[in-house]
SEMI-735274 format. One record per residue (C-alpha): x, y, z negated; residue number from 1; residue in three letters. Coordinates in steps of 0.25 Angstrom, whole numbers, plus 5000, padded with zeros to 4 digits. Layout:
! residues N
 east north   up  nr rest
    X     Y    Z NUM  Ala
...
END
This chain:
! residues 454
 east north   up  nr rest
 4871  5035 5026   1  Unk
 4873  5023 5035   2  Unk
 4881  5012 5029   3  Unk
 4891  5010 5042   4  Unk
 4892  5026 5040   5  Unk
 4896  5025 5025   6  Unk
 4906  5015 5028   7  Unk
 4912  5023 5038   8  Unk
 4914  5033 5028   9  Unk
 4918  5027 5017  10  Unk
 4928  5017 5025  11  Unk
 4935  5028 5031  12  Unk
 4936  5037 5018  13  Unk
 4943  5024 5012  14  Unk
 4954  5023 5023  15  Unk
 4964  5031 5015  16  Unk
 4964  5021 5003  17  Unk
 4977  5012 5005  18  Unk
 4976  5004 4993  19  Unk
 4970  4991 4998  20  Unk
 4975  4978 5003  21  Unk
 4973  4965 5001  22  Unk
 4971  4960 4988  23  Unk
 4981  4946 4988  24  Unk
 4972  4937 4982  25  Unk
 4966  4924 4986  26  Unk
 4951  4923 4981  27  Unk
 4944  4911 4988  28  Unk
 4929  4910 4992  29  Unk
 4920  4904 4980  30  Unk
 4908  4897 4979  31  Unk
 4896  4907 4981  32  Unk
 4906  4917 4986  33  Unk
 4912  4923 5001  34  Unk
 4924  4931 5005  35  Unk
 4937  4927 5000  36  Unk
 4948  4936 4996  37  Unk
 4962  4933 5000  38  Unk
 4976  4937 4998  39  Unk
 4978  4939 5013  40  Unk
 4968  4953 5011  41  Unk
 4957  4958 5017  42  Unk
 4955  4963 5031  43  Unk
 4963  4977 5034  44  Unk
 4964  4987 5043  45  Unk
 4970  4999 5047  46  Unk
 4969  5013 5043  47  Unk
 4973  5026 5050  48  Unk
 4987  5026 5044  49  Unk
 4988  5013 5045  50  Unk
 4986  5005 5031  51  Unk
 4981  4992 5032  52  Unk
 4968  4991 5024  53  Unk
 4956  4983 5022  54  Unk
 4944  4983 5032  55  Unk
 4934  4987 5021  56  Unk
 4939  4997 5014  57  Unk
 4928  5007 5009  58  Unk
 4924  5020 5000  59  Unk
 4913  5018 4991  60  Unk
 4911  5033 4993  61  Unk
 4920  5043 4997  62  Unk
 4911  5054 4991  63  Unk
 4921  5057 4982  64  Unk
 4921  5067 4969  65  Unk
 4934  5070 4970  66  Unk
 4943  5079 4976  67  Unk
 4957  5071 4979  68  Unk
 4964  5082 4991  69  Unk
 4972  5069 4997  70  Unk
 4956  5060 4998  71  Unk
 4948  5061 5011  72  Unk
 4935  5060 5002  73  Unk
 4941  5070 4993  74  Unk
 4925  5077 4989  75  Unk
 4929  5090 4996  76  Unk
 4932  5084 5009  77  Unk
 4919  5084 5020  78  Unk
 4917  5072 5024  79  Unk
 4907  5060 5024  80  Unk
 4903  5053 5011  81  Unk
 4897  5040 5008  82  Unk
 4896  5030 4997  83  Unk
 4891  5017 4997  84  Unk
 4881  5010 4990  85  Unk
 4887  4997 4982  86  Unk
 4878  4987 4989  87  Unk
 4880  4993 5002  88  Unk
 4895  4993 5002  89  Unk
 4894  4979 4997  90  Unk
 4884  4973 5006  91  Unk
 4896  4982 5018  92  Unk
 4907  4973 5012  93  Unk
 4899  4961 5013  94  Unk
 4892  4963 5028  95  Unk
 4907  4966 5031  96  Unk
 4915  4954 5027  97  Unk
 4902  4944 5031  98  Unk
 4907  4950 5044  99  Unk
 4922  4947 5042 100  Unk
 4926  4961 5044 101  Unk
 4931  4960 5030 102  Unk
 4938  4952 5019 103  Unk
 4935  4964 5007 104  Unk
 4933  4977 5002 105  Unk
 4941  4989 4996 106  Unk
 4932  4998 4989 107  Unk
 4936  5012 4984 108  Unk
 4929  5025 4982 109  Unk
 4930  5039 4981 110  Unk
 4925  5043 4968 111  Unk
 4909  5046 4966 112  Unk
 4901  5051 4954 113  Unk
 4913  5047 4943 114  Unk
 4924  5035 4945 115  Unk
 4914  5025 4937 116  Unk
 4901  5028 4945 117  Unk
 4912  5025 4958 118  Unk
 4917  5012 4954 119  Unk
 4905  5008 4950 120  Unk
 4902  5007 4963 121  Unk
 4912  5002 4968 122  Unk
 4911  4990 4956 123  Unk
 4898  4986 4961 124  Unk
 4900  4985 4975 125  Unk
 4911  4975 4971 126  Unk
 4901  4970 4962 127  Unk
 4890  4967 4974 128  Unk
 4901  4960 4980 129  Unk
 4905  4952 4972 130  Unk
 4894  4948 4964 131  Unk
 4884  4949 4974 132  Unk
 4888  4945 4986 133  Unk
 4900  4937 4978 134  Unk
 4910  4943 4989 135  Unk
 4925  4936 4986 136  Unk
 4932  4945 4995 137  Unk
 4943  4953 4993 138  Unk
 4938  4968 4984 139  Unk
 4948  4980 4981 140  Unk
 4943  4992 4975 141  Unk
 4947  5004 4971 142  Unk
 4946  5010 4957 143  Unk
 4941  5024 4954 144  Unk
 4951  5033 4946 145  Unk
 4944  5035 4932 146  Unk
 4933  5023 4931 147  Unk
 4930  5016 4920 148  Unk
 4938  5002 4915 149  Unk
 4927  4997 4915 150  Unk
 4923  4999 4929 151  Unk
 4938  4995 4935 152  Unk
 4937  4981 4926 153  Unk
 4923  4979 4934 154  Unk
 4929  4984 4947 155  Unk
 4941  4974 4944 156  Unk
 4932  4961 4943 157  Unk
 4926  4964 4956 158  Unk
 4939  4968 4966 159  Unk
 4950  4960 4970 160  Unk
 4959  4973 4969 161  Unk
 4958  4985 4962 162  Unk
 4965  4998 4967 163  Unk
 4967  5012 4957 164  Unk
 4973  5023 4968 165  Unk
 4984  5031 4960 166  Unk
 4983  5039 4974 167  Unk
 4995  5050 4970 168  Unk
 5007  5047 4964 169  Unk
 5007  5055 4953 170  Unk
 4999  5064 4944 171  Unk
 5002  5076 4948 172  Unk
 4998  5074 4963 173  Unk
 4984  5068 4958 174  Unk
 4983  5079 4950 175  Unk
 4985  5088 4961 176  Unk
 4979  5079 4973 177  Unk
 4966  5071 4964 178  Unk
 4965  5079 4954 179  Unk
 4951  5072 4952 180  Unk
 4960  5061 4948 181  Unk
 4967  5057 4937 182  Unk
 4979  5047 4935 183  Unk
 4975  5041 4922 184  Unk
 4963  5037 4929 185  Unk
 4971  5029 4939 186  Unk
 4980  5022 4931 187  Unk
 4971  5018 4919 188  Unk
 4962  5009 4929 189  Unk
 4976  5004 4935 190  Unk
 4982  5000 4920 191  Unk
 4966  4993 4917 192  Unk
 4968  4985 4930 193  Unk
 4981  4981 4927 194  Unk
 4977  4977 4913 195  Unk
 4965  4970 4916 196  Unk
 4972  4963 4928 197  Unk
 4982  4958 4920 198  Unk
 4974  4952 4909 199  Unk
 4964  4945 4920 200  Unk
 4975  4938 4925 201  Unk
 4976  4932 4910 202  Unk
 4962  4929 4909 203  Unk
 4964  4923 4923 204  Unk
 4972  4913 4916 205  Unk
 4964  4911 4905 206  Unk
 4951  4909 4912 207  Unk
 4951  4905 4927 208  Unk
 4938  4910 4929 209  Unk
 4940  4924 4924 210  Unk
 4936  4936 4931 211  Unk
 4948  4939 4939 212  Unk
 4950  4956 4938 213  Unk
 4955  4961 4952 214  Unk
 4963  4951 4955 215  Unk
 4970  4958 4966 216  Unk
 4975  4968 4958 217  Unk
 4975  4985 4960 218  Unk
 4982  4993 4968 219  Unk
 4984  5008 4969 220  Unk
 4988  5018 4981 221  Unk
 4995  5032 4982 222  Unk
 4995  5041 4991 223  Unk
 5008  5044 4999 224  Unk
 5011  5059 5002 225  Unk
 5001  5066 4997 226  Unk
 5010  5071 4984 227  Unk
 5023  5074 4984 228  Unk
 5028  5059 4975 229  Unk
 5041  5055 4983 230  Unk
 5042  5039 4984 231  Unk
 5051  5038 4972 232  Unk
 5037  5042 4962 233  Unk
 5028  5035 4973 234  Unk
 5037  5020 4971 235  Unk
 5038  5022 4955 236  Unk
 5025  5025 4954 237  Unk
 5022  5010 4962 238  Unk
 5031  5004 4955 239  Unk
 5025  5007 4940 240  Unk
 5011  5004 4947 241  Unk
 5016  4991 4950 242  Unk
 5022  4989 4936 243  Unk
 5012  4996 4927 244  Unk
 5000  4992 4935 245  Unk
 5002  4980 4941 246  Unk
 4997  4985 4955 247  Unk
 4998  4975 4966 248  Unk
 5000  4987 4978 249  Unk
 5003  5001 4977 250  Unk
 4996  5007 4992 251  Unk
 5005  5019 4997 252  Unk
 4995  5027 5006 253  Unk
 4999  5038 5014 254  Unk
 4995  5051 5013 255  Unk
 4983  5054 5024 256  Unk
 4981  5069 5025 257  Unk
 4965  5069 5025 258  Unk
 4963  5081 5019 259  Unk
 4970  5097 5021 260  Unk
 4974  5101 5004 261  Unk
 4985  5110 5001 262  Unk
 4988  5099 4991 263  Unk
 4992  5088 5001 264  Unk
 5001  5089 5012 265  Unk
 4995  5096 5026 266  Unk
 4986  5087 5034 267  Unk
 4996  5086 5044 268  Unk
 5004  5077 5037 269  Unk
 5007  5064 5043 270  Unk
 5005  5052 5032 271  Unk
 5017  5047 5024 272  Unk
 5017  5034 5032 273  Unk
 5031  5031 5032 274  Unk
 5032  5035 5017 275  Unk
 5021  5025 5014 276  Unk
 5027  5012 5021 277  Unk
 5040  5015 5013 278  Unk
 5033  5016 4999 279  Unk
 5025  5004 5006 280  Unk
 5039  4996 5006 281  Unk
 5044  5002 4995 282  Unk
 5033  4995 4986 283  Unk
 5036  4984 4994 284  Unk
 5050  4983 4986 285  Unk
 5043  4986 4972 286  Unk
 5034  4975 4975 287  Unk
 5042  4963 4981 288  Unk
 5057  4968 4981 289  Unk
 5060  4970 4968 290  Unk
 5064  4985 4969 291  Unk
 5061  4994 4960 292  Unk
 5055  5011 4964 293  Unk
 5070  5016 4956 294  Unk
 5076  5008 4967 295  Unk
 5072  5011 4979 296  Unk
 5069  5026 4976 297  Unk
 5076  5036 4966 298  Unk
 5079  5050 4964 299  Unk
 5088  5053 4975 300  Unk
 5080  5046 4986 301  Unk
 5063  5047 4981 302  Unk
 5059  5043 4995 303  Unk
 5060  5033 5004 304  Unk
 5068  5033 5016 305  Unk
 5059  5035 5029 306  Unk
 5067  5027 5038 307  Unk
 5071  5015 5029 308  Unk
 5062  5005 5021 309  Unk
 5065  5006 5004 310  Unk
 5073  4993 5004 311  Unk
 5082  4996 5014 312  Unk
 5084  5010 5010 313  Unk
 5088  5003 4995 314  Unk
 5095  4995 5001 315  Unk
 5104  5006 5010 316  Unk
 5105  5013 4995 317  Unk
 5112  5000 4988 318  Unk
 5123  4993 4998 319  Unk
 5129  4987 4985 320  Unk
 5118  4980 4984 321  Unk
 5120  4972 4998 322  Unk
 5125  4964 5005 323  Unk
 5115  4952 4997 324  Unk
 5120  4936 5000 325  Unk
 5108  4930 5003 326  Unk
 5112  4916 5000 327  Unk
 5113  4922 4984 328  Unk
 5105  4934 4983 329  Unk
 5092  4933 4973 330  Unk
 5080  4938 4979 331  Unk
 5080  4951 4973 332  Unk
 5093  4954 4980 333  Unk
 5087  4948 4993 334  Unk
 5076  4956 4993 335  Unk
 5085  4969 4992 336  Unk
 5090  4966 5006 337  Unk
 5082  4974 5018 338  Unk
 5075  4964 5027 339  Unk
 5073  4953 5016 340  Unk
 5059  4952 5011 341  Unk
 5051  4945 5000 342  Unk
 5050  4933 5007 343  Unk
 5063  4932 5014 344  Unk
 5071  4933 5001 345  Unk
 5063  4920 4996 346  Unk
 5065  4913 5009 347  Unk
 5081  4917 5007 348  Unk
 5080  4911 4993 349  Unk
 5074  4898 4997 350  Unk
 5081  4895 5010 351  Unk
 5095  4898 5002 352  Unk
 5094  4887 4994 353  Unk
 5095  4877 5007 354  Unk
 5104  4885 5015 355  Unk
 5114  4897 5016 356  Unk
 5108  4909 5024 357  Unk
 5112  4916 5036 358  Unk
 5106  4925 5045 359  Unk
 5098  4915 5055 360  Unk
 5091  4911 5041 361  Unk
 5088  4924 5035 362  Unk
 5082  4928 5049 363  Unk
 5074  4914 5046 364  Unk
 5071  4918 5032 365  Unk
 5063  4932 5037 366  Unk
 5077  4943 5034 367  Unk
 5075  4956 5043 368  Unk
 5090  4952 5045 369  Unk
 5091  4967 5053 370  Unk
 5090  4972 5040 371  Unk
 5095  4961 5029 372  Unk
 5108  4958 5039 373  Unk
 5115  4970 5033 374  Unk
 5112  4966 5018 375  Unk
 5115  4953 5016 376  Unk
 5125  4943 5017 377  Unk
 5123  4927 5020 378  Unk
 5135  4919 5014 379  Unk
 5142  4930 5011 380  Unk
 5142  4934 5025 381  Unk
 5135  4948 5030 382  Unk
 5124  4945 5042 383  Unk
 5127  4957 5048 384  Unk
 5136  4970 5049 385  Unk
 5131  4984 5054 386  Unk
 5137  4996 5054 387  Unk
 5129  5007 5045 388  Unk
 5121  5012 5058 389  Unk
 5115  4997 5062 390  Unk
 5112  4995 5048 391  Unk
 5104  5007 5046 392  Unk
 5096  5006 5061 393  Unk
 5092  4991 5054 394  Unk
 5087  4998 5041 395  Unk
 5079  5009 5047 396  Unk
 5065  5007 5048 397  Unk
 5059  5007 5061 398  Unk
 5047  5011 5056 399  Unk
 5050  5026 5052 400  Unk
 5052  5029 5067 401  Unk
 5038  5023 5072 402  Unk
 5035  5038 5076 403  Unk
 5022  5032 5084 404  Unk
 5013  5022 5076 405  Unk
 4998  5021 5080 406  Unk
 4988  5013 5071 407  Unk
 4974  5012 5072 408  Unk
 4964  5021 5064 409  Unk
 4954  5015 5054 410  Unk
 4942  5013 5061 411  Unk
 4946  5021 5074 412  Unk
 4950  5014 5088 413  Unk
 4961  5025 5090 414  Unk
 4974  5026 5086 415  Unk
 4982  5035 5077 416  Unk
 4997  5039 5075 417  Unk
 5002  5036 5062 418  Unk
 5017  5036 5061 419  Unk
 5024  5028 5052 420  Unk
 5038  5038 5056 421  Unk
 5047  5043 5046 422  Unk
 5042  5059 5045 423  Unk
 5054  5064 5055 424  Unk
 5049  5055 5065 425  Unk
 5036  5061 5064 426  Unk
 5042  5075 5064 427  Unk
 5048  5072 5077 428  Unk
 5036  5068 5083 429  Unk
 5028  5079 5078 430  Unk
 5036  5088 5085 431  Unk
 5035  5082 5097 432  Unk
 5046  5071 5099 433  Unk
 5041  5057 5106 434  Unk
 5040  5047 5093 435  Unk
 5052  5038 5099 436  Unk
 5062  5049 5101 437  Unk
 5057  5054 5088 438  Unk
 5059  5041 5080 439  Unk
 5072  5039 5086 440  Unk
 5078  5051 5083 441  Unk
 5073  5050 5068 442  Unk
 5079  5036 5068 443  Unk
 5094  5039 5072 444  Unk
 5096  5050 5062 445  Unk
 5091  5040 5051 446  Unk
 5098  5031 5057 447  Unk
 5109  5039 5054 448  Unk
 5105  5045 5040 449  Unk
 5105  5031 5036 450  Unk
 5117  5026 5041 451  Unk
 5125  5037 5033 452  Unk
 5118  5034 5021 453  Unk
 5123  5020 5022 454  Unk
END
């Protein structure tokens, strides 16, 4: 098989893989070196559902032993194979970023032979970068479910970042779904990496000049709809990744149908979108907010509302809570508030100290005051008064009632429909309503739902 006919292969079985970003680290160019890695990322582009990935981002192989139902290189699927020899792919990698079409790589794999014969592989074409053609860039690779430790220290020396899918939220759903797979196998390489980073940062302080072991960190990724998890076990699940684990990024990918199963939903089915972006911004507030899964989801309410991001739907269920004095407020109260952000709350706590805040500052500062206006008060003083109905249309987001996005496909010159609408806007046009009257019909009756609730 042709090389530029293998990578067409193996690059469009790899588009469904979410978990990869940039790896924010700075690594400079050394002596006897080329490529640098830094924290800004690599270059990205745009999948068919609209993820922003990065520009080389390949399978090994996709001539996979297993049988996941959800996987479009599942092995009972017909459909074109290939793998790559390590050399080959290497020497790819290198012709490409010679000709600036890219910064790095992310190498996964479908599973050939046994998990250590695959990440075998994979390790030495991160080998034959690195050590042979002493490539610096940026490298995130994926692990293979069941390998050896010793093969994922060895894959940890070479990458920038490692990432150990979890793909399905709990063990009952990858018991039904991948039953080639097992969970023990995806959380023992998670606690090694999370052990072995931890004590490389110690030896990092020791002795400068120690091997650094993915300095990047890991990452994992779950499949969004596929399984019948609500966002409540989605959330909890993140955040005891986060705390157990250390992970940096928890990818939500949204579930494609590719395949007709009686165990997934009908191929019709229109991906999660709109469900992903929330869980997206609900990590979000895990990560730099300092909320917690218990408090913005619970028994009574296990999913997220369509039509209003997390924080502000918290926000609605604790008006105790507000108004917030932002000439007083610590920063965790601060970043309670809808429309103020990481950065604006330090930019609040730095400018207070010379001055008293008012609106024309806050607007200065970065505050989305349409939101924040009805949240806070400045010297005691509330910015702004609504009536339940005004405060609600500022709250919605606008988002759920895009019922008409287009975004380019991967590797395609025409365009595709991929709406972000809440699923009532999508039903609406399904049946033959024009988007707009659609997403303004859907609107006013949330509109209305929510000013009740308030």
């Amino acid at each position: 098989m042709e090389l530029a006919e293998k990578l067409k292969i193996l690059a469009d079985s790899a588009k469904y893989d979410a978990s990869c970003s940039s790896g924010g680290i700075n690594r400079g160019r050394t002596p006897g070196t080329f490529g640098t890695c830094s924290a800004a990322g690599i270059c990205h582009a745009y999948t068919p559902d609209g993820r922003c990935v990065s520009l080389l981002k390949v399978l090994y192989s996709n001539a996979c032993r297993y049988d996941c139902s959800y996987c479009v290189n599942r092995c009972s699927n017909d459909r074109p194979r290939a793998t790559f020899e390590p050399r080959e792919l290497a020497d790819l990698t290198i012709g490409f970023y010679r000709r600036n079409y890219i910064e790095g790589l992310f190498l996964s794999s479908a599973v050939i032979g046994t998990p250590d014969y695959t990440m075998e592989r994979m390790i030495e074409v991160l080998r034959i970068l690195r050590e042979e053609y002493h490539f610096n860039g940026y490298l995130h690779a994926k692990t293979i479910p069941g390998a050896s430790a010793e093969l994922v220290q060895r894959m940890g020396l070479l990458a920038d970042r490692i990432s150990v899918n979890i793909e399905l939220p709990s063990e009952a759903s990858l018991t039904k779904l991948a039953p080639d797979k097992k969970r023990g196998e995806i959380f023992r390489p998670m606690g090694q990496i999370a052990v072995q980073s931890r004590q490389n940062r110690q030896d990092l302080v020791r002795y400068r000049h120690a091997p650094r072991f993915a300095p990047a960190g890991q990452s994992t990724q779950m499949i969004i709809g596929a399984s019948p998890e609500n966002d409540r076990h989605i959330l909890t699940l993140a955040e005891a990744l986060y705390k157990k684990y250390g992970l940096r990024r928890v990818f939500y990918s949204a579930y494609l149908p590719v395949n007709a199963d009686s165990r997934l939903p009908a191929v019709t089915t229109r991906p999660p979108l709109l469900r992903e972006h929330r869980l997206y911004q609900a990590d979000w507030l895990l990560r730099y907010y300092h909320f917690s899964a218990s408090e913005l989801l619970g028994e009574e309410e296990p999913d997220f509302d369509p039509y209003l991001d997390p924080k502000c739907s918290w926000a609605i269920r604790h008006p105790e809570f507000f108004p917030v004095e932002v000439n007083k407020a610590p920063e965790f109260a601060l970043l309670r508030v809808p429309g103020i952000g990481p950065r604006s709350a330090r930019r609040i706590l730095l400018a207070r100290r010379q001055q008293h805040l008012g609106m024309p500052e806050l607007k200065r500062l970065g505050v989305v005051l349409k939101r924040a206006q009805f949240f806070v008060t400045c010297e005691g003083r509330a910015p702004a008064r609504g009536t339940r109905r005004e405060i609600a249309s500022a709250l919605l987001d606008p988002q759920a009632f895009a019922a008409d996005v287009h975004q380019l496909s991967f590797g395609e010159i025409t365009e595709e429909t991929l709406s972000t609408a809440a699923p009532a806007v999508q039903q609406l046009t399904d049946g033959g309503m024009a988007p707009e009257r659609a997403a303004m019909e859907v609107r006013q009756e949330a509109l209305g739902c929510l000013t009740r609730r308030m």
